[in-house]
N, CA and C of each residue as an Amber inpcrd file, in Angstrom:
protein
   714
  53.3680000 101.7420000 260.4150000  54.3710000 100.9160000 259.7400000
  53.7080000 100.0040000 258.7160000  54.6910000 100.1170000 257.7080000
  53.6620000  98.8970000 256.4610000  54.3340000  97.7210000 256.6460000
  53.1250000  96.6050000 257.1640000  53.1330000  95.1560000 256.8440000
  53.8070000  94.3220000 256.0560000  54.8600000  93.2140000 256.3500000
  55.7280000  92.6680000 255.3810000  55.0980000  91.5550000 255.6530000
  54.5430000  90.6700000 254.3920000  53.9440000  89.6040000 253.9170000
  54.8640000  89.1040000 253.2870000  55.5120000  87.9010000 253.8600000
  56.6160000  86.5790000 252.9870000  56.3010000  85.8190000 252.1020000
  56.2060000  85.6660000 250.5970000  55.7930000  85.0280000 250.1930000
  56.4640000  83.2670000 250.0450000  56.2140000  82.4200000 250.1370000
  56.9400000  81.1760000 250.6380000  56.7900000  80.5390000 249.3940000
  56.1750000  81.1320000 248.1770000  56.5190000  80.1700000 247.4650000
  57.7450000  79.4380000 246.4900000  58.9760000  80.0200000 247.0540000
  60.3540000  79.9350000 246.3850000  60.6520000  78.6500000 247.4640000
  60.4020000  78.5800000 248.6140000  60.6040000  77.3920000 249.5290000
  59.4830000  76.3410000 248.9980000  58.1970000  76.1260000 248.4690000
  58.1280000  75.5080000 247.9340000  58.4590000  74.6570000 246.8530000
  58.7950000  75.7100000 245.9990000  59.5450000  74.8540000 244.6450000
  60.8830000  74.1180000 245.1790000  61.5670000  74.5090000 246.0020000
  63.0910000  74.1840000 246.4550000  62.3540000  72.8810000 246.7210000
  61.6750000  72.7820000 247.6520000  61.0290000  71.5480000 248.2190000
  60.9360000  70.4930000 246.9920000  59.9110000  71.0150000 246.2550000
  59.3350000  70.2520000 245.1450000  60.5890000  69.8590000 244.2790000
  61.5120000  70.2890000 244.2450000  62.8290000  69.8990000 243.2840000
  63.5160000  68.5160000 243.1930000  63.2490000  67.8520000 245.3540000
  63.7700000  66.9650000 245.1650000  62.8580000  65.8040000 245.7990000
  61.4120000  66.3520000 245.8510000  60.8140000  65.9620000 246.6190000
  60.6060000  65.4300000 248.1820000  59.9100000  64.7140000 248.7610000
  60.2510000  64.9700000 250.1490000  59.4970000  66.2350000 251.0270000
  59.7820000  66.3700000 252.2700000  59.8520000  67.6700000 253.1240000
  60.9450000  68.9430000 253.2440000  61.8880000  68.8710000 252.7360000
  63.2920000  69.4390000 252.5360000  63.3430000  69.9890000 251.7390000
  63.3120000  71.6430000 252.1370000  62.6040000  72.2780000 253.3760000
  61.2470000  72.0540000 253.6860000  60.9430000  71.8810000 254.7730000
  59.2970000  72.2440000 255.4940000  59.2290000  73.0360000 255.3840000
  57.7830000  73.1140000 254.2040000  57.3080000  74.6440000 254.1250000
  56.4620000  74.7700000 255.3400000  55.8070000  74.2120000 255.9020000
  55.2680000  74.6050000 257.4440000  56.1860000  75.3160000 258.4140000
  57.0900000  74.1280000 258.7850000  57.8970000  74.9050000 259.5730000
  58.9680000  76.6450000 259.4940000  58.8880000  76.6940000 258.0590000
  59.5810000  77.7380000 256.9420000  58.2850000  79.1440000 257.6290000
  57.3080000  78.8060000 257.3150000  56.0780000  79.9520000 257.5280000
  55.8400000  80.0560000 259.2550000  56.3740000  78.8190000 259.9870000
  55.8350000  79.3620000 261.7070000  57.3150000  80.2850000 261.9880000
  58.5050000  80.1450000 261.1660000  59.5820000  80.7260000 261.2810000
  59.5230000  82.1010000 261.1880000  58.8940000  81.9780000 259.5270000
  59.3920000  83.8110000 259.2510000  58.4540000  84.5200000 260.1020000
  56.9450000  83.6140000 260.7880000  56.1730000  84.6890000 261.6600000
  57.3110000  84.8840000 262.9190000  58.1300000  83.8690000 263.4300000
  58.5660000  83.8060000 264.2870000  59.9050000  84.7260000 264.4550000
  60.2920000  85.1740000 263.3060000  61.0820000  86.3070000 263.1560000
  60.8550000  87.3030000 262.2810000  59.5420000  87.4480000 262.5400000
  58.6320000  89.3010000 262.9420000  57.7400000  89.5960000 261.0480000
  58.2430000  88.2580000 260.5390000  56.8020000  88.9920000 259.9050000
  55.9290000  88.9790000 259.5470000  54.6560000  89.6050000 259.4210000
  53.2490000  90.1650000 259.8840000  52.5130000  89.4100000 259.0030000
  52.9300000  88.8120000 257.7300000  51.7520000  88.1040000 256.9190000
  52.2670000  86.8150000 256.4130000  52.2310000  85.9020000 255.9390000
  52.4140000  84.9130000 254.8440000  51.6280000  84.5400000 253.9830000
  52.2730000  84.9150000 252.8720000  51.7250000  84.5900000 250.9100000
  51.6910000  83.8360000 250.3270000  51.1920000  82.9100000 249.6150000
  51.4200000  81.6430000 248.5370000  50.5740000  82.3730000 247.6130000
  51.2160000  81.7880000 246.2890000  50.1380000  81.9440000 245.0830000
  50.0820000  80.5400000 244.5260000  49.0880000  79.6820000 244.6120000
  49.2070000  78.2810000 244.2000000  48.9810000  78.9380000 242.3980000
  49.5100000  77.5290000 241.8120000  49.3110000  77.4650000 240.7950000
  48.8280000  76.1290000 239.5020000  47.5650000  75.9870000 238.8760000
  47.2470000  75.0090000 238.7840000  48.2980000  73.8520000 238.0680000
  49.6460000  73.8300000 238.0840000  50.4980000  73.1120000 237.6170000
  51.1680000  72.5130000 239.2020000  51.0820000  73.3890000 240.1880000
  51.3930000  73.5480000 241.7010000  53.2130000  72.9840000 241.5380000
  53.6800000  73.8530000 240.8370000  55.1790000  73.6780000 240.6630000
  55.7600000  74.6550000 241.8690000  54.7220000  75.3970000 242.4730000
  55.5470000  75.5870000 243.6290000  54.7100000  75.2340000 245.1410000
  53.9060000  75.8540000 245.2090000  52.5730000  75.9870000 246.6520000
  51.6630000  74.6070000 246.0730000  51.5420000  73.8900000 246.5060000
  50.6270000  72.5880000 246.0370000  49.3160000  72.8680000 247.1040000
  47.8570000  72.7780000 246.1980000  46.6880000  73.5240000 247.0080000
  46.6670000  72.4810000 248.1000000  46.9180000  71.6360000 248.6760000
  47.3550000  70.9710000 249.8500000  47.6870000  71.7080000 251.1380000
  48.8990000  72.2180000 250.1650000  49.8730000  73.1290000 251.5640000
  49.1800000  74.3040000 251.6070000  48.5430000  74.8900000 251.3350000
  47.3690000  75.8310000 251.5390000  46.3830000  75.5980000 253.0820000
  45.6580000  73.9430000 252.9400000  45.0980000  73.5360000 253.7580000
  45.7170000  73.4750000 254.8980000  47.1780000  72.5970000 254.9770000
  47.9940000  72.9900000 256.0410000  48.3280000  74.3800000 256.3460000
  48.9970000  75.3200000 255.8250000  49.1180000  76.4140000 255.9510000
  48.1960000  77.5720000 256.8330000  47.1330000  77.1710000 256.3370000
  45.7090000  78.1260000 257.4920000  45.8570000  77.3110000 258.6340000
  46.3810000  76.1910000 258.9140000  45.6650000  75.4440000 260.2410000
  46.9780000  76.2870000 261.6020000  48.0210000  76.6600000 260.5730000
  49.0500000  77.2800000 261.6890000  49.4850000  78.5990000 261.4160000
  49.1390000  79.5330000 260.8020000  49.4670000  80.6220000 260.2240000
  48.5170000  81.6520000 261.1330000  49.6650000  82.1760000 262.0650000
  48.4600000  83.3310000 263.0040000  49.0030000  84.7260000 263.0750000
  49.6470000  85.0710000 261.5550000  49.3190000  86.8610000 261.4590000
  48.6100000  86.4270000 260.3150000  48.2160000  87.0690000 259.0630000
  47.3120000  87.5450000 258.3600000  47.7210000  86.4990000 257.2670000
  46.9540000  85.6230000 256.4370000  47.4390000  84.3230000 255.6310000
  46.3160000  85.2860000 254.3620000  47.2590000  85.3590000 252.9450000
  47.0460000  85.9830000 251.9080000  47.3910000  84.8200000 250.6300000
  46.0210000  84.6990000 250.4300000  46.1070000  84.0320000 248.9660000
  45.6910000  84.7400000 247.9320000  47.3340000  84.3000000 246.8700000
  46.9350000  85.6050000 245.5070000  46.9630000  83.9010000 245.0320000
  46.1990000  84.4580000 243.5280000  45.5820000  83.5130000 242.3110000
  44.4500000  84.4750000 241.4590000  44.4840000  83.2980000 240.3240000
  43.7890000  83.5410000 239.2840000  42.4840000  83.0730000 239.6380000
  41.9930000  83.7250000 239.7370000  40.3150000  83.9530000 239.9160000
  39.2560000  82.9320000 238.8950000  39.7530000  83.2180000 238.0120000
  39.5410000  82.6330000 236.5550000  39.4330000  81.0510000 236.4620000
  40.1910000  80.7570000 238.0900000  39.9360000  78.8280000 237.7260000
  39.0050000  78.9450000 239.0570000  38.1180000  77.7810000 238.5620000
  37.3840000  77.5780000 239.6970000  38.1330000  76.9480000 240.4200000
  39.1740000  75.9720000 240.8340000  39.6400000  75.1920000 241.4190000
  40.1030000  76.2030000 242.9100000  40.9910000  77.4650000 242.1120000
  41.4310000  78.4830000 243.4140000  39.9950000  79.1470000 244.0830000
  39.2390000  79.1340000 243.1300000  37.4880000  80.0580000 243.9320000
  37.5270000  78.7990000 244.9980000  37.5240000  77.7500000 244.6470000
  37.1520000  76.4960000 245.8870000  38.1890000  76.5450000 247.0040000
  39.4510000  76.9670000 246.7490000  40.2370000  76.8440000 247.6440000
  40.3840000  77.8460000 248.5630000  40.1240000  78.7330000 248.1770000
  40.1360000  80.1450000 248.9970000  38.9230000  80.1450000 249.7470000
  37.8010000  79.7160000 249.2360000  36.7440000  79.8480000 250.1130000
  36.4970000  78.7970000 251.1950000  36.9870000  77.1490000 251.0520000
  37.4640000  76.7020000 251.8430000  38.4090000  77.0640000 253.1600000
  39.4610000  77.7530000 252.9100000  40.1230000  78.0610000 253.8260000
  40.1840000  79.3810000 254.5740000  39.4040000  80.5810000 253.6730000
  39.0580000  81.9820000 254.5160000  40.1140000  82.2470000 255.0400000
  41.2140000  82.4450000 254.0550000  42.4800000  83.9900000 254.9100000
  42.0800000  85.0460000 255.0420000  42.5950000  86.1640000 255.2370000
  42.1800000  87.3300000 255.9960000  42.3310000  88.1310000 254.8500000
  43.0090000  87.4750000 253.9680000  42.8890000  88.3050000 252.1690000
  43.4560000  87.7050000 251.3300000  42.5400000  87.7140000 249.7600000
  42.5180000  87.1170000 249.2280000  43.3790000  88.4080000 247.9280000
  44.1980000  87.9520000 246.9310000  45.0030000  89.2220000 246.2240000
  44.0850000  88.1120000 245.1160000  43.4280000  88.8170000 244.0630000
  42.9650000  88.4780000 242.6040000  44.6110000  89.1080000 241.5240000
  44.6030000  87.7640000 241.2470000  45.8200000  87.9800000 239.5750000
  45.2380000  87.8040000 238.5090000  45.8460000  88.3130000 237.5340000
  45.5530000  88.0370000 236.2020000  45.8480000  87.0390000 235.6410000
  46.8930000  86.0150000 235.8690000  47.5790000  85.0770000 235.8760000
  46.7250000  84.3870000 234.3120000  47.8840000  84.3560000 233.7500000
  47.4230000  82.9710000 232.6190000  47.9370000  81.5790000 232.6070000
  47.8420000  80.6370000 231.9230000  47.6680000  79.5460000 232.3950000
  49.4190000  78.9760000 231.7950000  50.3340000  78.4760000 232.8440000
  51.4810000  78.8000000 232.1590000  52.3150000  79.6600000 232.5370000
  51.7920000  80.9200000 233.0920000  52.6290000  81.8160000 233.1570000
  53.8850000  81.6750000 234.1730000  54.6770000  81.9910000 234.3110000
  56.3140000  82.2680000 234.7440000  56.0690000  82.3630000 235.9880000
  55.4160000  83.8850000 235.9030000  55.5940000  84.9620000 237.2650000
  54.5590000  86.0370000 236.7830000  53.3720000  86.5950000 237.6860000
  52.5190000  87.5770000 237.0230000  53.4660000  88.5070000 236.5980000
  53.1750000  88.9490000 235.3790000  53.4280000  89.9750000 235.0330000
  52.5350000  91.2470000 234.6110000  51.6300000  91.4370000 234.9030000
  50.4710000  92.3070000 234.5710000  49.6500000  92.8390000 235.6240000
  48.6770000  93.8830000 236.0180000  47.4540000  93.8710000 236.3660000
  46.2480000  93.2980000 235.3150000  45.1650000  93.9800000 236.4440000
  43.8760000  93.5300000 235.8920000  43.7450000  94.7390000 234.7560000
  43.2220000  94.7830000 233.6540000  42.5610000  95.4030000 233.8570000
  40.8640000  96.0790000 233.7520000  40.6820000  96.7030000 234.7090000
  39.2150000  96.7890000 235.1110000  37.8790000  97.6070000 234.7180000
  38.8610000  97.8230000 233.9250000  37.4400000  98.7220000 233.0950000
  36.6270000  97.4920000 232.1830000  37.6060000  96.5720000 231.4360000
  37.4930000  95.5720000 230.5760000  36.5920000  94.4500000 231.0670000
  37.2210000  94.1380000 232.2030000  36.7650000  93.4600000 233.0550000
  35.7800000  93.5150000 234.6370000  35.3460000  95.0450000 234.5150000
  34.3080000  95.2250000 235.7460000  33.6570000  94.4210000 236.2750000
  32.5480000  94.0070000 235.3360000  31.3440000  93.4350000 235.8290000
  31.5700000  91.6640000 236.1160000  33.0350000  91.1960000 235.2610000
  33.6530000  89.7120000 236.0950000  34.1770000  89.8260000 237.0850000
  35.0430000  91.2770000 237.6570000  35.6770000  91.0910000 239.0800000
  34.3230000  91.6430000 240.2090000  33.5640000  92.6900000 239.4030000
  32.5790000  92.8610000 240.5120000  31.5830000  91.5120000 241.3000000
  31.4890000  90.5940000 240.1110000  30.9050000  89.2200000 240.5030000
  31.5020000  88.2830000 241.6560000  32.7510000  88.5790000 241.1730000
  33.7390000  87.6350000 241.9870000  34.1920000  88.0200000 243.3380000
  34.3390000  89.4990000 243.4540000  35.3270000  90.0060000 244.8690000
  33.6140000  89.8380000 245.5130000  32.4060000  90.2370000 244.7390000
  31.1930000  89.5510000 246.0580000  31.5450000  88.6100000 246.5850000
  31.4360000  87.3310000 245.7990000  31.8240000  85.7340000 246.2190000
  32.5480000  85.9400000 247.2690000  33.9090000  86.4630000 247.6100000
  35.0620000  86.6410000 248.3100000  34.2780000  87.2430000 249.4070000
  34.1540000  88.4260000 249.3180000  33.1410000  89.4310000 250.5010000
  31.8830000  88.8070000 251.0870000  31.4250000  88.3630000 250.5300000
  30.5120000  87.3250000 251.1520000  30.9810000  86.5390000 252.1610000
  31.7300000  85.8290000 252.0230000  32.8430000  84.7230000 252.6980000
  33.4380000  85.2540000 253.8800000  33.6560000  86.5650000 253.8350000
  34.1360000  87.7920000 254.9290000  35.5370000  87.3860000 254.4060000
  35.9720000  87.4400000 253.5980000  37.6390000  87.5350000 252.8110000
  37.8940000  89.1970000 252.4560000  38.3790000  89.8040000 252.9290000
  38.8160000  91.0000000 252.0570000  39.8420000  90.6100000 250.8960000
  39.6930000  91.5440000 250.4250000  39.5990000  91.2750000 248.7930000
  40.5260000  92.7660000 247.9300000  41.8150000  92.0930000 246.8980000
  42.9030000  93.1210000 246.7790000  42.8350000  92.4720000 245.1100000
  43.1640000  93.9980000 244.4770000  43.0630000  93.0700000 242.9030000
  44.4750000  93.8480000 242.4830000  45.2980000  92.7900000 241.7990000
  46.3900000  93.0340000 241.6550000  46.2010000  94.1450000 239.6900000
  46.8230000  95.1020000 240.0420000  46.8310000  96.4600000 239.4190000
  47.9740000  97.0720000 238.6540000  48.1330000  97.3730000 237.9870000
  49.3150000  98.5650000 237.3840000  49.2030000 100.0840000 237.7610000
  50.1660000 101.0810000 238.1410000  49.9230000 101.9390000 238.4680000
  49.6640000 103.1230000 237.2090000  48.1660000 102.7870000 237.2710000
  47.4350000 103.4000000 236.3000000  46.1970000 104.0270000 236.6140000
  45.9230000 105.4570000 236.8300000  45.3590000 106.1140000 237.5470000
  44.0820000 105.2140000 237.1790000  42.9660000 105.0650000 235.6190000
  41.8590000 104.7880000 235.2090000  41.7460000 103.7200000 235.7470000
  43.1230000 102.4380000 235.9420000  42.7070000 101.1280000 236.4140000
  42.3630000 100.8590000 237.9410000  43.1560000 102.0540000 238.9260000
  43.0090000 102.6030000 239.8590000  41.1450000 102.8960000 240.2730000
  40.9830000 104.0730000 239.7230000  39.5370000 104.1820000 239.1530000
  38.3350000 103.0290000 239.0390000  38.6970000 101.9980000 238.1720000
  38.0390000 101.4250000 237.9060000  37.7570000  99.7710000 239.0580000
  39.3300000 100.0580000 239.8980000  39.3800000  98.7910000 240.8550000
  38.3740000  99.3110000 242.0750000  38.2400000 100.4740000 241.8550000
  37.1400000 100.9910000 243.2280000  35.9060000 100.9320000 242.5410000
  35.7970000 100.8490000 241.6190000  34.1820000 100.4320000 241.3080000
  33.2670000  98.5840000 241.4500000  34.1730000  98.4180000 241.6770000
  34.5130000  97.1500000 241.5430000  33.8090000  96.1710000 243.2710000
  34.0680000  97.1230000 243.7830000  33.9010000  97.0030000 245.0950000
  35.3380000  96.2570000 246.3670000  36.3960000  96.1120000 244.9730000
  37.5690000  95.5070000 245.9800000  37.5050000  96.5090000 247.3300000
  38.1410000  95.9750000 248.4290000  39.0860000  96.5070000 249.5570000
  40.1570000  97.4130000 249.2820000  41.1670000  96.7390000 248.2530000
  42.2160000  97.3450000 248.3780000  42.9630000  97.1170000 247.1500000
  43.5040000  97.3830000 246.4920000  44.2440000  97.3340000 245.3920000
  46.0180000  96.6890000 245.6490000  46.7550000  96.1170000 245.0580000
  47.9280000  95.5860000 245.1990000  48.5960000  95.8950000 243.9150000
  49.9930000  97.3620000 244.3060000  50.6200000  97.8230000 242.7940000
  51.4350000  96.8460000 242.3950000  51.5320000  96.7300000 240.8250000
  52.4930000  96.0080000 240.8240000  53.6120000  96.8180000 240.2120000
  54.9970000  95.9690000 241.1420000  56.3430000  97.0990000 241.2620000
  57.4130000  97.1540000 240.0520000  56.6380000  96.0490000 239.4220000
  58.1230000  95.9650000 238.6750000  58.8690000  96.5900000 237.9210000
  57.8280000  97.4540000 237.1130000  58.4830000  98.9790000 236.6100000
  59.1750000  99.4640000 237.7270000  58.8090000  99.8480000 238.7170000
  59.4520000 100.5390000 239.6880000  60.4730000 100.2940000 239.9060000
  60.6400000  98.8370000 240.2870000  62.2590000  97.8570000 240.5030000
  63.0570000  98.4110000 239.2130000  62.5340000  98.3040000 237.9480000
  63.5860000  97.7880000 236.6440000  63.5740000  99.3780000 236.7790000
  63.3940000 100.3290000 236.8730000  63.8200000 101.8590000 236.3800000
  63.9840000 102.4930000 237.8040000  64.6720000 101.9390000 238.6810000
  64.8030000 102.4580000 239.9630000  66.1250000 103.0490000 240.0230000
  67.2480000 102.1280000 239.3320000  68.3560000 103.0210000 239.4430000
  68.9980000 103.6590000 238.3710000  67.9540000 104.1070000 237.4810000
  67.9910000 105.1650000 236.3830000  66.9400000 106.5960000 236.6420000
  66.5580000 106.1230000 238.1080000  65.6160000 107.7070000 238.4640000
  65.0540000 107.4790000 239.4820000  65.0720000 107.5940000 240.6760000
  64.1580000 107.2110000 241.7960000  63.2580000 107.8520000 241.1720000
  63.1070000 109.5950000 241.0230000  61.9590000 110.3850000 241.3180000
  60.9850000 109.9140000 240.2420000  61.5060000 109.5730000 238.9170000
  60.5040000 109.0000000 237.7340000  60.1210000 107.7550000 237.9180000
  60.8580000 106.5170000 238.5360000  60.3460000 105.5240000 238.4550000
  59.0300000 105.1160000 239.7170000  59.0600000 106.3440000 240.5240000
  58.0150000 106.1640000 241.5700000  56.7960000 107.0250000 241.2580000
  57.4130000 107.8460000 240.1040000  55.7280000 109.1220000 240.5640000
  54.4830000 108.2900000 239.7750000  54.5560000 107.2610000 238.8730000
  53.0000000 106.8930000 238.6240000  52.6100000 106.0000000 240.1960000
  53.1360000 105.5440000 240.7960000  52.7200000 105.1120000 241.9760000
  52.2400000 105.9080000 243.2130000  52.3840000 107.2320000 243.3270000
  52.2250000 108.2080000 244.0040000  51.2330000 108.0820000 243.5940000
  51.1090000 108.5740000 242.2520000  49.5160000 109.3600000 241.8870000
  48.8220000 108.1110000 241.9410000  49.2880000 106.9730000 241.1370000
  47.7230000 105.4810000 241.8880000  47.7760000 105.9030000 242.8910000
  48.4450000 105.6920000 243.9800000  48.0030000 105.7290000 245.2240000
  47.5320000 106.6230000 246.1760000  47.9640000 107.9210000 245.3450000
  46.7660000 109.1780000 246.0510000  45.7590000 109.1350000 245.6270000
  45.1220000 108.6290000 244.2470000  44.1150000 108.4540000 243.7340000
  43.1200000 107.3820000 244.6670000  43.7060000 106.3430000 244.5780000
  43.4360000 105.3150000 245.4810000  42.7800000 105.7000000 246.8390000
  43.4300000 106.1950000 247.6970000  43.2180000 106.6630000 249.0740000
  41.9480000 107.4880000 249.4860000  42.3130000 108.1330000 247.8000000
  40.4440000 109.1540000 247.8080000  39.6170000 108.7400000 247.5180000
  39.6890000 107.3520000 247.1560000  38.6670000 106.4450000 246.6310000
  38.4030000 105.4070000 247.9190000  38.8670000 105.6110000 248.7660000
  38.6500000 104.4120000 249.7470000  39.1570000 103.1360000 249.8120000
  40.3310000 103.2090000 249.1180000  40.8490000 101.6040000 248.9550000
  41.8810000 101.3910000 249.7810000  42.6270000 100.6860000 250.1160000
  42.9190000 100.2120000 250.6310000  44.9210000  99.5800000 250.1330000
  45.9730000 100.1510000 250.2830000  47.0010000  99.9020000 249.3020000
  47.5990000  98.8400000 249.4490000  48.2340000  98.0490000 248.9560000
  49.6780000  96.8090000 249.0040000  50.4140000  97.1870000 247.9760000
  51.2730000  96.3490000 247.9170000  52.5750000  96.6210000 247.1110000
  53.2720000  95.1300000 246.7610000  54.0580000  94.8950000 245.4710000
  54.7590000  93.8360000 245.5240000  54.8560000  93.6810000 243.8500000
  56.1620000  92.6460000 244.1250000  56.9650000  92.4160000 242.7290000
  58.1640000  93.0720000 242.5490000  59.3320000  92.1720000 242.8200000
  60.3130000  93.1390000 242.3410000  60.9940000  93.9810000 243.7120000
  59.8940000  94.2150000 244.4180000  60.5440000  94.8890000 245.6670000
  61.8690000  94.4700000 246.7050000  62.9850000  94.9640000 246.9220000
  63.9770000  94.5500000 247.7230000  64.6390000  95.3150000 248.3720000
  65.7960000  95.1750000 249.0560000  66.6700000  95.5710000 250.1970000
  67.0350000  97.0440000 249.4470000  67.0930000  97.0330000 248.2500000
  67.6810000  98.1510000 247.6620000  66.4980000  98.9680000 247.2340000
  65.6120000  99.0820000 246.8630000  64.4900000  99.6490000 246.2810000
  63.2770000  99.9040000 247.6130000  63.4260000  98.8100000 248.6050000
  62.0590000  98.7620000 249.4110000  61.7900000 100.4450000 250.5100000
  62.7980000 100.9010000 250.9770000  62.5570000 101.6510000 252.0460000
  62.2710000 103.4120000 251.1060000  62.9170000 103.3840000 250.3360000
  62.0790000 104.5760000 249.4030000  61.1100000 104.4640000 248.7970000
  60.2010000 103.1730000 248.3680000  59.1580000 103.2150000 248.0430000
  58.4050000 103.3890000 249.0050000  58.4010000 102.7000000 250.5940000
  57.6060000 102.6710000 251.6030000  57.5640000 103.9170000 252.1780000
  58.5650000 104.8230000 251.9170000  58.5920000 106.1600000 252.4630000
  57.7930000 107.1300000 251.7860000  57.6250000 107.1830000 250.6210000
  56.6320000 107.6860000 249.5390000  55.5500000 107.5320000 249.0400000
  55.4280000 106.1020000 249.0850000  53.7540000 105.5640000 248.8150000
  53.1540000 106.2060000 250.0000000  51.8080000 107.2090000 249.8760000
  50.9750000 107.2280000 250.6110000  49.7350000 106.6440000 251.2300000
  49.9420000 106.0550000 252.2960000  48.7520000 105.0090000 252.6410000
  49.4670000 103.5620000 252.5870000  50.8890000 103.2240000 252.2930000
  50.6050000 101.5690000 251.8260000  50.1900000 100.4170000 253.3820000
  49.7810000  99.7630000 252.9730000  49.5880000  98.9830000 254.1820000
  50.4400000  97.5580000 254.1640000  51.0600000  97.2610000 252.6630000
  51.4750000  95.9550000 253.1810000  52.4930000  95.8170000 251.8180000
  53.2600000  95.4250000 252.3290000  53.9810000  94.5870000 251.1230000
  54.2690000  92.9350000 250.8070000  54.3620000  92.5250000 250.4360000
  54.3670000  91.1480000 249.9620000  55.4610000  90.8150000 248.8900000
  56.5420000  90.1330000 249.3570000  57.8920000  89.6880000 248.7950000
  58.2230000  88.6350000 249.4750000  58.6340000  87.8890000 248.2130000
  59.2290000  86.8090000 248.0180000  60.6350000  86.1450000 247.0360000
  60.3870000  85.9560000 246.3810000  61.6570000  85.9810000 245.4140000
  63.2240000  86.7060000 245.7230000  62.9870000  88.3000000 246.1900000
  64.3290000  88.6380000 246.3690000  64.5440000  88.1000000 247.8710000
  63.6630000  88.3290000 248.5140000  64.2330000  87.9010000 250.3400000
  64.5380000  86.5610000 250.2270000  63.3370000  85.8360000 249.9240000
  64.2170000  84.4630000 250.1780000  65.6380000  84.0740000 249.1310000
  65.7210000  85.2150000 248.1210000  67.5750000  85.1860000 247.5450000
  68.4870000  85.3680000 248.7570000  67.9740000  86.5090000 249.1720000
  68.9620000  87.3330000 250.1030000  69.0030000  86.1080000 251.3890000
  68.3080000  85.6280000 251.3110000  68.0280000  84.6080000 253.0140000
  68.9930000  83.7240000 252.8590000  69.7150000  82.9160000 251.4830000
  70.9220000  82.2370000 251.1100000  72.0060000  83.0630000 251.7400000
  72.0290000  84.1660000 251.8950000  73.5320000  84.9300000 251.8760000
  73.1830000  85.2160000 253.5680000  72.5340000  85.7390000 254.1320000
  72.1620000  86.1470000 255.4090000  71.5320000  85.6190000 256.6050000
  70.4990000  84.3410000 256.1420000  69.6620000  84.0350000 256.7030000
  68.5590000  84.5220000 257.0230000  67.6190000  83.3820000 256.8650000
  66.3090000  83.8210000 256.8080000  66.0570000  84.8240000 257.7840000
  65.8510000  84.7640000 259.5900000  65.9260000  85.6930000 260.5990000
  66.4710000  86.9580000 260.2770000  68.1930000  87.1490000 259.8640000
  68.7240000  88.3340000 259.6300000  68.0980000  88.7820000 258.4680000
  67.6040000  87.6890000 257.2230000  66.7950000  88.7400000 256.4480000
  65.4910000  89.6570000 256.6280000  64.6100000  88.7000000 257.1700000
  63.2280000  89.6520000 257.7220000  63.6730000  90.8270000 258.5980000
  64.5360000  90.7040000 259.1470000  64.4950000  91.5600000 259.9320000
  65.2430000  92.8100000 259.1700000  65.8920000  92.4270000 258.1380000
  66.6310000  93.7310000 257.5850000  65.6470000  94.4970000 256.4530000
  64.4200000  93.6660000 256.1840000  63.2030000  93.8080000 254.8720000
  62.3850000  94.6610000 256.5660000  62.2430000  94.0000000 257.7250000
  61.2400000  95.0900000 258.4650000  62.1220000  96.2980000 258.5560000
  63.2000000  96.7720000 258.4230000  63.8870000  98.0170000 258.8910000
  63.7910000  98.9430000 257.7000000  63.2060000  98.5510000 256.3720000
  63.0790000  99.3670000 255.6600000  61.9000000  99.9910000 255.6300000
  60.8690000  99.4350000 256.5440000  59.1570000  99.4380000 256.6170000
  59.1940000 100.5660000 257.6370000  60.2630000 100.9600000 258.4440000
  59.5180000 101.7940000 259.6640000  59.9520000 103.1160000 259.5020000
């Protein structure tokens, strides 16, 4: 079964809106483990308009399935924070300074010999280590030279041309990810992924091990609740 990783940072910003605790993002993350799922995500950001590197520190002290920090590599501030706190995986973004919402992979041909420097740092630390990707066979290619763990697709093509073609909007993800698998890496998934799109991608990706969503579940968690939502995001995983 592939791994559903919550990303909490939409309960942060809610938080941050009016300041205060309201919602506890602590209590928000012992929840969604507490109704079944397997990872929790933040991506701080150096403006910290949503995950403030604070709640990071809190966050590892109670987080006991698998605690995944994605960020931009690129600031030292997140290299300090991640290695401080040692989650069980660390997702590398491309992230620019400003940006919205990633929208991109790495990519690694361009950039080899800066992510090969860096996922050491990480591996050293005993962090496994995921570099967020486009499903692009060469970048594919080039994330295993690299020495990452595991690669993390990003979906959003997939989402935006999903209900103009399942079979086209999934096959470059097939082939990353058969490519991938023969390379020894290691798969995730995320962006874009939801109630409507999630259980045919998970049925087709070969190898994935995890997904990581945020944005649409915690939408859907307004209409359903948080509990009835995880649990309707794990029924598409099995």
């Amino acid at each position: 079964m592939t791994r559903l990783s919550v990303n909490i940072n939409k309960i942060a910003t809610l938080r941050n809106s009016r300041g205060g605790n309201n919602p506890d993002l602590i209590q928000v993350a012992k929840d969604c483990e507490r109704f079944g799922a397997q990872g929790i995500t933040v991506h701080p950001r150096p403006d910290e308009r949503h995950i403030r590197y604070n709640d990071v520190f809190e966050l590892k002290k109670i987080v006991t399935t698998e605690f995944n920090i994605e960020g931009n590599c690129q600031e030292q501030k997140f290299i300090d924070l991640v290695l401080a706190n040692k989650p069980e995986q660390v997702t590398l973004v491309p992230d620019v300074l400003g940006q919205i919402t990633s929208n991109h992979g790495w990519d690694t041909i361009t950039n080899y010999h800066y992510l090969t420097d860096m996922i050491a740092v990480f591996k050293k630390a005993g962090i496994r280590v995921s570099i967020f990707v486009d499903p692009v066979v060469k970048m594919v290619e080039g994330a295993a030279k690299t020495g990452a763990d595991r690669i993390e697709l990003y979906t959003e093509a997939y989402a935006t041309h999903f209900h103009q073609g399942w079979e086209l909007a999934i096959a470059p993800y097939i082939q990353a990810a058969t490519v991938a698998q023969s390379l020894g890496l290691g798969i995730n998934a995320g962006h874009d992924l939801d109630l409507h799109n999630l259980k045919y991608f998970a049925e087709n990706i070969p190898g994935l091990q995890e997904v990581s969503i945020g944005h649409a579940l915690i939408s859907d968690a307004l209409y359903y609740g948080l509990e009835n939502t995880i649990q309707q995001y794990l029924r598409q995983l099995v």
